[in-house]
C-alpha positions in Angstrom: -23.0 -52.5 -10.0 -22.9 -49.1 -10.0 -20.2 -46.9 -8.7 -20.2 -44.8 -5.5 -20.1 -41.4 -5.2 -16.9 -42.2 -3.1 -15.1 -44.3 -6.0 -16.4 -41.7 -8.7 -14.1 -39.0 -7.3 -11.0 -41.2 -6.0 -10.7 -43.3 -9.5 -10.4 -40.8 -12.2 -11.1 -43.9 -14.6 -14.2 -44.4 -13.2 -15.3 -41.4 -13.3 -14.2 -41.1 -17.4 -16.6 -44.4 -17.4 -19.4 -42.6 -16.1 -19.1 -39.6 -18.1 -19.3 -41.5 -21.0 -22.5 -43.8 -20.0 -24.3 -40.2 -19.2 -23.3 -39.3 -22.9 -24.9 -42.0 -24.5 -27.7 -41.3 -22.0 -28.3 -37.9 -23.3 -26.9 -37.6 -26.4 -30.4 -38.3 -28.2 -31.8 -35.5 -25.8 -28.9 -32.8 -26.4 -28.3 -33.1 -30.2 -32.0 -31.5 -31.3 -31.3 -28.8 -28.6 -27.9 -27.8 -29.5 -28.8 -28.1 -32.8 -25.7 -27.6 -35.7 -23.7 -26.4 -32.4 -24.0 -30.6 -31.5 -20.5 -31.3 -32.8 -18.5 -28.8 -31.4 -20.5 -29.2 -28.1 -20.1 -32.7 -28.2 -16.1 -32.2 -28.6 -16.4 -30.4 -25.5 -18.5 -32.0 -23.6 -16.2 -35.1 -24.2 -13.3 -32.9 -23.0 -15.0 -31.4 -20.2 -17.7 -33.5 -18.6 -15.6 -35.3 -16.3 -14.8 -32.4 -14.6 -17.9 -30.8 -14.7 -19.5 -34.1 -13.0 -16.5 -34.5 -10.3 -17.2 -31.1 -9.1 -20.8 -31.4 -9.1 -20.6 -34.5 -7.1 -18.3 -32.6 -4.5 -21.4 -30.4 -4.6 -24.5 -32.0 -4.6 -23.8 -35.6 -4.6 -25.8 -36.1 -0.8 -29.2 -35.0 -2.8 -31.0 -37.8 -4.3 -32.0 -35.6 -7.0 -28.2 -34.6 -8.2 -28.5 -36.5 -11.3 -31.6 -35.0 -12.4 -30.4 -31.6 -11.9 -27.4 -32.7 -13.5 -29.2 -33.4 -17.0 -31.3 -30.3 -16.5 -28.0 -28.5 -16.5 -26.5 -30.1 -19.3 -29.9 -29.3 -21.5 -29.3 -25.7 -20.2 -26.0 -26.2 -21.8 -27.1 -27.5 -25.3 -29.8 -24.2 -25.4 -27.2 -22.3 -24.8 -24.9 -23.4 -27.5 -27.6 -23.1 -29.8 -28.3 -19.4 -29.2 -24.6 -18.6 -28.9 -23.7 -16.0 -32.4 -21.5 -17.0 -34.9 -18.9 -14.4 -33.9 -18.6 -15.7 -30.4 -18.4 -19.3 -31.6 -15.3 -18.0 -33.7 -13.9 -16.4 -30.5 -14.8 -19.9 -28.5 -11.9 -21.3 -30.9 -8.8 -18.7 -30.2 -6.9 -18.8 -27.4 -7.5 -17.0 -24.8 -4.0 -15.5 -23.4 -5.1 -11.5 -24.7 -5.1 -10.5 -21.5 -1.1 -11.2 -20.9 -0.4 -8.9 -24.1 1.8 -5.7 -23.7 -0.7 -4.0 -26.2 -3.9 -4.9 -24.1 -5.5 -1.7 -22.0 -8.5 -1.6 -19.9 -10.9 0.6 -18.5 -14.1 1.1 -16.2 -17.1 3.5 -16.1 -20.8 3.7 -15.9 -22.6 4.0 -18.9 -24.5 6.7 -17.9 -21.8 9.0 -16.8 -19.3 8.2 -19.7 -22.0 8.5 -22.6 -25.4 8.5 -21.2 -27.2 5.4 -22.9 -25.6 2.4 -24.9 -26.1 4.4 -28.1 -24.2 7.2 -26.7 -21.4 4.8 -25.9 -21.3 3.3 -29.7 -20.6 6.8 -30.6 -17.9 6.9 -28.0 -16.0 3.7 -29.1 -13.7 6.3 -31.6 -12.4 7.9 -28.3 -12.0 4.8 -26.9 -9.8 3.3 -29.7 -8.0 7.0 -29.7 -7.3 6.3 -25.9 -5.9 2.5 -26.4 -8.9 1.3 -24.3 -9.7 -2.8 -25.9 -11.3 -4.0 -22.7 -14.2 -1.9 -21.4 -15.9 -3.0 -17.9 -19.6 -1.5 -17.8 -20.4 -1.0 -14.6 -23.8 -2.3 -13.4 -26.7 -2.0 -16.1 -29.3 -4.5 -15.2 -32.9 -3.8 -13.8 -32.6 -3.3 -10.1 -35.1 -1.0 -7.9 -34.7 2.3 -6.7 -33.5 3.4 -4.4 -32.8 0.2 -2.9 -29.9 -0.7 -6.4 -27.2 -0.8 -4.3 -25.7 1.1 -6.9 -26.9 -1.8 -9.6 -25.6 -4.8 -7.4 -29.3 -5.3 -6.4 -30.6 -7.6 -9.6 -34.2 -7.9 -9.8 -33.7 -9.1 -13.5 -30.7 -10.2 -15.2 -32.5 -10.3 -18.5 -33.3 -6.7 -19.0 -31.2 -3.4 -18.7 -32.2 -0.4 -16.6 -34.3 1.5 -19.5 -32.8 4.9 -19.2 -30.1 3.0 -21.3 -31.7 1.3 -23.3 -32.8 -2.4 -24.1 -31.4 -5.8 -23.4 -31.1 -6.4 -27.3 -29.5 -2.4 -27.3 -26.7 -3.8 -25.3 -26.0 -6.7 -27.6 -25.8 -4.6 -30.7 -23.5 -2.3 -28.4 -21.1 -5.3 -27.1 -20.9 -7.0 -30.7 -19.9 -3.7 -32.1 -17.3 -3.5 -29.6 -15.9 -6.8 -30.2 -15.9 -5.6 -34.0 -13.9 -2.8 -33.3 -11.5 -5.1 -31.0 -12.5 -4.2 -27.6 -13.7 -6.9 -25.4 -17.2 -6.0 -23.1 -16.8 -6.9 -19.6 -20.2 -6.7 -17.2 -20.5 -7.9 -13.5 -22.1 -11.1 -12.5 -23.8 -10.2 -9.1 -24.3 -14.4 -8.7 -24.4 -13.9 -4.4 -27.4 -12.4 -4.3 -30.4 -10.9 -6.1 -32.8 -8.1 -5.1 -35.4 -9.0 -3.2 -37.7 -7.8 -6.0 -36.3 -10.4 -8.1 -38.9 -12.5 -9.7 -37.7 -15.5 -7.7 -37.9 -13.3 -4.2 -41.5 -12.5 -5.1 -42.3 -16.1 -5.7 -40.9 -17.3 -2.2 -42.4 -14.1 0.0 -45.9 -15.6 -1.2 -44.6 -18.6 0.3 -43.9 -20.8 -3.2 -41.7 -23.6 -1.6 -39.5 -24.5 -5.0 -38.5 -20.7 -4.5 -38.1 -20.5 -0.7 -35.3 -23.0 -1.2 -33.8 -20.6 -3.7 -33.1 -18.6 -0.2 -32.5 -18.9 3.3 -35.6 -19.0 5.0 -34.4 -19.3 9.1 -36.3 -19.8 12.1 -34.5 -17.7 14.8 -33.0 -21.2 16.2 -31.4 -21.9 12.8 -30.2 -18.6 12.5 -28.2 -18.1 15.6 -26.3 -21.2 14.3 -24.8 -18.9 11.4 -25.2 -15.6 12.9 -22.3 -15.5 15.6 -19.4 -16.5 13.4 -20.4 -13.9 10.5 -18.9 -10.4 10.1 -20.5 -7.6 9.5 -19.7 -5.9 6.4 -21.3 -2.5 6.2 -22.0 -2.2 10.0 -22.9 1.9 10.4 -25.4 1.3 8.1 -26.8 -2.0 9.5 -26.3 -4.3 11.8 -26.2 -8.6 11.7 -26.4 -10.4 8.1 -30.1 -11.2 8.4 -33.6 -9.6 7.5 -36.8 -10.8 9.2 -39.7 -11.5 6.1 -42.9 -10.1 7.6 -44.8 -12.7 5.7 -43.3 -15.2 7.3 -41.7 -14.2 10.4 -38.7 -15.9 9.3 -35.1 -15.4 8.9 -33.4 -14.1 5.2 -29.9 -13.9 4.9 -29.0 -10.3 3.9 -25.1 -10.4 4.0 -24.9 -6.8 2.3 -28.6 -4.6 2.6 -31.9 -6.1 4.1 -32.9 -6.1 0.0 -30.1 -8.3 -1.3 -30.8 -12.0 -0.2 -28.3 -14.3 -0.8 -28.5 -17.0 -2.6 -28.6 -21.0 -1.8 -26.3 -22.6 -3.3 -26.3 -25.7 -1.4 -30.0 -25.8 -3.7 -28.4 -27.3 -7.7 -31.4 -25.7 -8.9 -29.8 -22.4 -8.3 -26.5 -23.3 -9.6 -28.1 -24.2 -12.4 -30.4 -21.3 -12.5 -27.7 -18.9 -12.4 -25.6 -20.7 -14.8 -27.9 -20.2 -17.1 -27.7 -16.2 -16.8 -24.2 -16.9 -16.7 -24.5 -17.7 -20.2 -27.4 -15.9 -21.4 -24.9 -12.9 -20.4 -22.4 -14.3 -22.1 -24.4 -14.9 -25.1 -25.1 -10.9 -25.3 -21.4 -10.9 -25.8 -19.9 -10.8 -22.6 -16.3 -11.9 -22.8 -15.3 -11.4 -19.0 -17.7 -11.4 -16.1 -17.1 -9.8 -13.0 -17.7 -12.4 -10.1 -19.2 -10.0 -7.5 -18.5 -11.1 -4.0 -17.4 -14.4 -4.3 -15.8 -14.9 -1.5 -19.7 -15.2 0.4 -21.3 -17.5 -2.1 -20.8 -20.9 0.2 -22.4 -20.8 4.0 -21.8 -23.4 6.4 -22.7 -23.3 10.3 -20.1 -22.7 12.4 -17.9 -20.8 10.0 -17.5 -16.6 9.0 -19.2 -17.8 5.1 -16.4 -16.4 3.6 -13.9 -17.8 1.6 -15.0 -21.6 2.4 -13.6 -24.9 0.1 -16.7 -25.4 -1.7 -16.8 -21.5 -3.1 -14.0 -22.3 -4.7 -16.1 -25.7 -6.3 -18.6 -24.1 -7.1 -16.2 -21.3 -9.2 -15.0 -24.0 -10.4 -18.1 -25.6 -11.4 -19.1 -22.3 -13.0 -16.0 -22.4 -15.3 -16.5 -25.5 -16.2 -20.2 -24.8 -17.6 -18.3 -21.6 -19.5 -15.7 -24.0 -21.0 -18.8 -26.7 -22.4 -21.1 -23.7 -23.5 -19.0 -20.2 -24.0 -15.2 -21.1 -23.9 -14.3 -17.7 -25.1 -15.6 -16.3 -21.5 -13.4 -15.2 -19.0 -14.0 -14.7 -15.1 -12.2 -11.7 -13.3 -12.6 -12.7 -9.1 -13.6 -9.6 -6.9 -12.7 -10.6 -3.8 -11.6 -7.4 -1.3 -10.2 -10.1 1.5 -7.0 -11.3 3.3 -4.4 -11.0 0.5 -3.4 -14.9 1.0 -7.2 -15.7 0.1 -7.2 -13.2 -3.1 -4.7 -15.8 -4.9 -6.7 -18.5 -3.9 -9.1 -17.8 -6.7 -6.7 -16.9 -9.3 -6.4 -20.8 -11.5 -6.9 -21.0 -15.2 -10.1 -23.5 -13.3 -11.3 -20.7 -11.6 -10.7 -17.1 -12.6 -8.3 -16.2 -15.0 -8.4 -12.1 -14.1 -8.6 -11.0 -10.4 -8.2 -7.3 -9.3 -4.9 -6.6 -7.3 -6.0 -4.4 -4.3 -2.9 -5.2 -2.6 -1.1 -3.1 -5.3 -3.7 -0.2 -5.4 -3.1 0.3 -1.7 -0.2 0.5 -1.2 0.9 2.5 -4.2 -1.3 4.8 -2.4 0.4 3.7 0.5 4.3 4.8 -0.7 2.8 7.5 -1.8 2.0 9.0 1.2 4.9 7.2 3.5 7.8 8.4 0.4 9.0 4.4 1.8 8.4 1.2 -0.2 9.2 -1.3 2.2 5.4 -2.3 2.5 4.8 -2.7 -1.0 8.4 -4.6 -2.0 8.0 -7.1 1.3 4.3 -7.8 -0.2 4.6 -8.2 -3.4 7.8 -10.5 -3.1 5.3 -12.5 -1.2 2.2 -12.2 -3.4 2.5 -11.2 -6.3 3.5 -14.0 -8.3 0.4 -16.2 -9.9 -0.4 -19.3 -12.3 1.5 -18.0 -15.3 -1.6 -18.8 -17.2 -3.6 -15.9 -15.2 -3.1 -12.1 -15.0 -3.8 -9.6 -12.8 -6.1 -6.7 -13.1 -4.2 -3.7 -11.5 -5.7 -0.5 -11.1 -5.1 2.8 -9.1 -8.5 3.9 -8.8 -12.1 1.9 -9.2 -15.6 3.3 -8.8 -15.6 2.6 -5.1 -13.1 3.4 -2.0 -9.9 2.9 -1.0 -9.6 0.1 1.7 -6.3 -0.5 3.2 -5.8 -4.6 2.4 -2.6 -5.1 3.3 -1.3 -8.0 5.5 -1.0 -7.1 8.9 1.4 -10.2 10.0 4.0 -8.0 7.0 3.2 -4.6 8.8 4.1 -6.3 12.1 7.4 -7.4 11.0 8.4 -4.0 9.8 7.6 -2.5 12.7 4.3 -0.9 11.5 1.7 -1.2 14.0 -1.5 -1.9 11.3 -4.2 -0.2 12.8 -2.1 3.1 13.5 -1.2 3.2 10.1 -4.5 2.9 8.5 -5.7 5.4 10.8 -2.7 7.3 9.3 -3.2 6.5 5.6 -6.9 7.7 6.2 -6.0 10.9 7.9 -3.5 11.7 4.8 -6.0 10.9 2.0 -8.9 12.8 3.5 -6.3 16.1 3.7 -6.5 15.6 7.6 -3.0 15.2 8.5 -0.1 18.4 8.1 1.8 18.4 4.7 -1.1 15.9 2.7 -1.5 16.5 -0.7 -4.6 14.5 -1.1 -8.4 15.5 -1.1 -10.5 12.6 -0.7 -13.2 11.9 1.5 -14.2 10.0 4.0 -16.5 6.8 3.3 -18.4 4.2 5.8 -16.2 6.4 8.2 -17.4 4.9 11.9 -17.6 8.4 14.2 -16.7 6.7 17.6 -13.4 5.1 16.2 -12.5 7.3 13.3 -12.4 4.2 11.0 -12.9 4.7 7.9 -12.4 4.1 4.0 -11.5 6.5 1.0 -12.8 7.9 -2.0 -11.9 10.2 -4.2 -10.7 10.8 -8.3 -7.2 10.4 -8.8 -6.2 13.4 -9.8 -7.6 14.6 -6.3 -6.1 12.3 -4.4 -2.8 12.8 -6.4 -2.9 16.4 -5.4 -4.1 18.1 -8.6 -6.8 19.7 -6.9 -5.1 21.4 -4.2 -2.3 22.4 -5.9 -5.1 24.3 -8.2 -6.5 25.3 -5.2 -3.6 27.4 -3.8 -1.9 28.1 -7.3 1.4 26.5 -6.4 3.1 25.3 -9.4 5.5 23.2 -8.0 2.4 21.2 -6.0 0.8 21.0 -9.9 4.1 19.6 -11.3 4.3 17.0 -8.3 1.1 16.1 -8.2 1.5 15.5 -12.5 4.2 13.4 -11.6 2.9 11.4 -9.4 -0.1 10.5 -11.6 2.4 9.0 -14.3 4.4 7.0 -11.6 1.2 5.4 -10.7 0.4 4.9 -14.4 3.5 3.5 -15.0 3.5 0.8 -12.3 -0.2 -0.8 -13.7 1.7 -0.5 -17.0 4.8 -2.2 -16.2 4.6 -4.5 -13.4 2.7 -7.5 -15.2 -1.1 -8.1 -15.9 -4.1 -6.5 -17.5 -3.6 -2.7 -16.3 -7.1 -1.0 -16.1 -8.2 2.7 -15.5 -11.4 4.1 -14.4 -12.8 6.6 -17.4 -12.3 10.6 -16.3 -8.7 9.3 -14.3 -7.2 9.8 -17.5 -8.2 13.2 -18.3 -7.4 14.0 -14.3 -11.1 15.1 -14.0 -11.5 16.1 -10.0 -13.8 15.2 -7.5 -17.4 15.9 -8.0 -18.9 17.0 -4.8 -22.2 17.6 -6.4 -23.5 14.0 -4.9 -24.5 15.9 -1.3 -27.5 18.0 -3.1 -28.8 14.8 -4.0 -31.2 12.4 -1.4 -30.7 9.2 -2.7 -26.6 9.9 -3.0 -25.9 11.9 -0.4 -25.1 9.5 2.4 -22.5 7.4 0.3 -19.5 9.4 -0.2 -18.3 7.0 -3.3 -20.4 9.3 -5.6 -17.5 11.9 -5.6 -15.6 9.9 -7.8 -18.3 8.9 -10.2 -18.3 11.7 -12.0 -19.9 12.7 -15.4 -17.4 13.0 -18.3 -18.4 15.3 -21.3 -18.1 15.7 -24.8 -15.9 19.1 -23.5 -13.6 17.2 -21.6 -12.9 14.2 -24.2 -11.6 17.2 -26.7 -9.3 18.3 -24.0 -7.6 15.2 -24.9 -5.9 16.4 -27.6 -5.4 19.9 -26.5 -1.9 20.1 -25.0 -2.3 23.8 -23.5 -4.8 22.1 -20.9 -4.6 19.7 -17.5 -5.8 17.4 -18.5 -4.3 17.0 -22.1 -1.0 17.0 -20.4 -2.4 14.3 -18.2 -3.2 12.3 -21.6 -0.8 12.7 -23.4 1.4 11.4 -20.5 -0.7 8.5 -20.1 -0.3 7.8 -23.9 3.6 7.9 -23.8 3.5 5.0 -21.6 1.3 3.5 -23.9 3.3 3.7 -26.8 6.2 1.9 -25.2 4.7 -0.7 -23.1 3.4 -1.9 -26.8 6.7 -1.8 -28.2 8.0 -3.7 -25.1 6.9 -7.5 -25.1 8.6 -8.3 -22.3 5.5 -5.9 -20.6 3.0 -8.3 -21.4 4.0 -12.4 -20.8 7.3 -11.3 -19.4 7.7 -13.0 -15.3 7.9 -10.5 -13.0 10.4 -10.2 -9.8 9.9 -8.0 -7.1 13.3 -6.5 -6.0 15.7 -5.2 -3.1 17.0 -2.1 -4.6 18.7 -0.9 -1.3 17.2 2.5 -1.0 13.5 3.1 1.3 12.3 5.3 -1.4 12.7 3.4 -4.6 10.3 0.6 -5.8 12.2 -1.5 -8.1 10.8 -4.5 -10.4 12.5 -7.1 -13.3 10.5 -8.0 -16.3 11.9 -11.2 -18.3 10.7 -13.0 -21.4 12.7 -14.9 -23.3 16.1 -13.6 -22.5 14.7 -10.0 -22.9 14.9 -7.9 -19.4 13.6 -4.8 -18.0 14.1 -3.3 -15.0 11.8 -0.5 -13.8 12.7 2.3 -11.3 10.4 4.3 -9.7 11.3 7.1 -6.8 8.4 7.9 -4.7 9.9 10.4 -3.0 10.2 14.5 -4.4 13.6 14.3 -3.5 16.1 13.4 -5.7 17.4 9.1 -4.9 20.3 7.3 -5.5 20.8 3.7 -6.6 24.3 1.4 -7.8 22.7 -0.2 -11.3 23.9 -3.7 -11.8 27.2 -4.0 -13.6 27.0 -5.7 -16.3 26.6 -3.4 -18.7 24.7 0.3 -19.9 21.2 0.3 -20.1 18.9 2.4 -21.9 15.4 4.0 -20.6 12.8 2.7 -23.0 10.7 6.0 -21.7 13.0 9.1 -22.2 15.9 6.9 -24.3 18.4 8.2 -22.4 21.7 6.3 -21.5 22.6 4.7 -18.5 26.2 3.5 -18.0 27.0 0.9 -15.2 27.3 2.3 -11.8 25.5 4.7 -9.8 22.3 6.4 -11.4 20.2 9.4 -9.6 16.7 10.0 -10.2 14.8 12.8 -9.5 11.8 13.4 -7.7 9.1 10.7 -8.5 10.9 9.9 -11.7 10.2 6.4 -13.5 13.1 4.7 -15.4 12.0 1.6 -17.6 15.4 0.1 -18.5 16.9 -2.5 -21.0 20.4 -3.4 -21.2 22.3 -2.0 -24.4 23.1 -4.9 -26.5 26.7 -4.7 -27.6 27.4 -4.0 -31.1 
């Protein structure tokens, strides 16, 4: 007799027992299609099947059709492994622990405003290498309609690029030619929602019913069963998560803009649809993928969709289709939530990377305060993950500043939350006496003032107004506190990540109002075009921004002398002084302890004694006792072994 769904998931022998009856069962079907990949896919599928099937019964067991979708997902699999190139089968055999390496560096941009098309990006990749840069995110790049792109998260095809770029096969030539010069390609997997001009959005507004279900199609009964327990997420620009289809007169789920329907993934067919993108992507040369929105991907009535158990299954399911077909890929979660549900997706099963937008806000945060009790009292709590993962941290991204911090934390050291973000956006937007920031406003709500921020770092660091007034001292602060921030994303543990211009210090572009289809989101001020003029700056020491540079590449050169930097555990310390932020490294006996004053007054601290350290940035000596450091100074210390 065959085995329940119920004994399949409680007996793990069971479940082995299956796996290896489905095996048999396909094995005559998958061999031709995987072609010579069969043995290696047959190695992992051996490994890897029980899982995959465990989390696809969790999933979709209640459909009497979950075993035929099942098989058409595995042949999905064997295609893939077919098509996969020889050099990404020889990555699928390393491990995959680069990302915890003190020598790895990332960055972010959009191909168009870094280097105009893919072929201007090839000729980029020397600057790159000269910069440290060996994983590069390219921000979105696949087909999506204007003006309704969402800024590229609004996929109409995830098989073709947007042609002022260049083609699909373009951007394979460009990623393998990364990977040959040792940088890994990272692109975004928009897998919540396509654009409603996506092929299968066409097929279900002319009423195809295979394609309906690849959506949520509501009468106005079923949706008022989702709709009062769902938040809206960009609410001056629209209100409630659904869009009414003329065709139809039904009900489409539209968590983000009316033209971005979710996707169903209570349907297997479109797990297994997008899982085969997934991999097609991956195929191109894709060695992370961005999971876009994650935290939305799972709806059930009478709950906010966000963050639910089975979106973490069905990350989990994902993963395990990357480990059968593309074991070299690598998922970084995006998920802007409730700090306890970030590390919720952070698992070797479910992403290995995940941004750290606790960290970017409230750097930005001690920043403005001079006072790191926010950022110490969070990160002792959060900051440790599965050793096996890393973080991405980051001090500015291509989008806004939202202030994520817990509020439960803020409460307990007597920070009233909503006051203080109010606060924080008043100081970043240059509204509030004595700022040194000029960012603006975005999504800012007129009635209550709320608001998030945007901005380039070297304006929000106080570059551009120090420029502005011609005060020297402002220049030589604002300097510093662009390598403080640096230094923290360089020290603190995980895969540190800049966005491409922040390293130069470019400035705010304010060029976006004059343009219609930019002017009404403020975001575009820090998406600004970097030229040919400016990379040369670089090198040129009598400028801004090759101070800026060369400061950044200072850090650089010790962080990869410094191993602790990369696998090293990180603890989150009590230094005893407000204004100091203060971190231990370890590996293997080794230790560092970092220092960082965010205050442009001089601060005190008693070092532990046990010895003298040396600072691994300036090499100066520190005995045991008291040291001082001076305004927004950085000290990356490592005790002097004893002769």
């Amino acid at each position: 007799m065959q085995a329940t769904t119920a004994q399949l998931l409680s007996q793990p022998g069971l479940l082995q027992l299956e796996c290896q009856r489905l095996l048999k069962r396909f094995s005559q079907t998958l061999k031709p299609l995987a072609k010579q990949q069969w043995p290696a896919l047959q190695s992992r599928l051996n490994a890897q099947l029980p899982v995959l099937l465990r989390l696809y019964l969790q999933l979709y067991a209640e459909r009497y059709d979950c075993y035929f979708h099942l098989e058409q997902l595995l042949k999905s699999l064997a295609k893939s492994s077919a098509s996969r190139p020889d050099y990404l089968c020889q990555l699928d055999e390393q491990p995959q622990d680069w990302h915890q390496h003190s020598d790895q560096l990332g960055a972010a941009c959009y191909v168009d405003l870094f280097a105009g098309d893919f072929e201007g990006l090839k000729q980029r990749i020397p600057y790159l290498k000269q910069t440290g840069i060996n994983y590069l995110h390219l921000m979105p790049l696949f087909k999506a309609p204007e003006p309704n792109s969402d800024g590229g998260y609004a996929v109409s095809d995830y098989r073709t690029t947007m042609p002022a770029l260049g083609s699909m096969q373009q951007l394979a030539e460009l990623m393998a030619e990364l990977h040959r010069e040792g940088i890994r390609p990272v692109l975004d997997f928009v897998f919540n929602h396509t654009s409603d001009e996506h092929s299968w959005a066409l097929k279900a507004k002319k009423g195809d019913p295979e394609y309906r279900d690849f959506y949520f199609f509501l009468t106005e009964a079923e949706r008022d069963r989702y709709a009062p327990h769902l938040r809206e997420i960009f609410p001056e620009i629209r209100r409630g998560c659904f869009t009414q289809d003329p065709a139809s007169a039904l009900w489409v789920w539209t968590t983000f803009n009316s033209f971005q329907w979710d996707l169903n993934y209570a349907n297997p067919a479109v797990f297994n649809a997008m899982a085969a993108e997934m991999l097609f992507l991956a195929n191109q040369g894709a060695a992370v993928l961005r999971l876009d929105a994650l935290a939305f991907v799972w709806k059930e009535a009478g709950t906010n969709c966000e963050n639910l158990p089975k979106a973490h299954l069905l990350i989990q399911a994902f993963n395990a289709v990357a480990r059968i077909a593309a074991p070299a890929l690598q998922f970084k979660s995006e998920a802007i939530v409730h700090p306890d549900e970030v590390v919720k997706y952070i698992a070797p099963t479910e992403c290995q990377l995940s941004y750290n937008p606790l960290l970017m806000a409230l750097l930005w945060n001690s920043l403005a305060t001079r006072k790191t009790r926010l950022l110490t009292e969070s990160l002792k709590r959060r900051f440790a993950i599965d050793p096996h993962c890393s973080w991405v941290n980051y001090i500015r991204c291509h989008d806004d500043i939202g202030w994520t911090f817990d509020d439960n934390v803020a409460w307990q050291l007597g920070i009233h939350p909503d006051h203080h973000r109010h606060f924080l956006n008043q100081f970043y937007t240059g509204q509030f006496a004595g700022s040194f920031a000029t960012g603006v406003p975005f999504q800012q709500n007129p009635v209550t003032g709320d608001c998030r921020v945007a901005g380039m770092l070297a304006s929000l660091a106080g570059v551009e107004q120090a420029q502005l007034q011609h005060n020297t001292q402002h220049l030589a602060h604002a300097l510093a506190r662009i390598y403080l921030l640096n230094s923290v994303i360089l020290s603190i543990g995980g895969l540190p990540l800049l966005y491409m211009g922040d390293e130069l210090g470019l400035l705010n572009d304010y060029s976006f109002v004059n343009d219609p289809a930019k002017k009404d989101d403020s975001r575009w001020v820090n998406r600004v075009k970097v030229t040919a003029a400016q990379l040369a700056k670089a090198k040129d020491p009598a400028s801004l921004s090759g101070q800026i540079y060369q400061q950044l590449q200072q850090l650089l050169v010790a962080r990869r002398r410094l191993a602790v930097l990369g696998q090293g555990s990180t603890r989150i310390l009590d230094c005893g002084n407000p204004h100091l932020f203060c971190y231990q490294r370890e590996l293997a006996g080794d230790r560092l302890l970092a220092l960082v004053n965010f205050s442009e007054q001089p601060q005190q601290l008693t070092l532990p004694a046990t010895g003298a350290f040396t600072d691994e940035l300036s090499g100066q000596h520190y005995p045991a006792g008291t040291a001082r450091l001076q305004p927004y100074q950085v000290l990356w210390l490592t005790p002097v072994t004893p002769e």
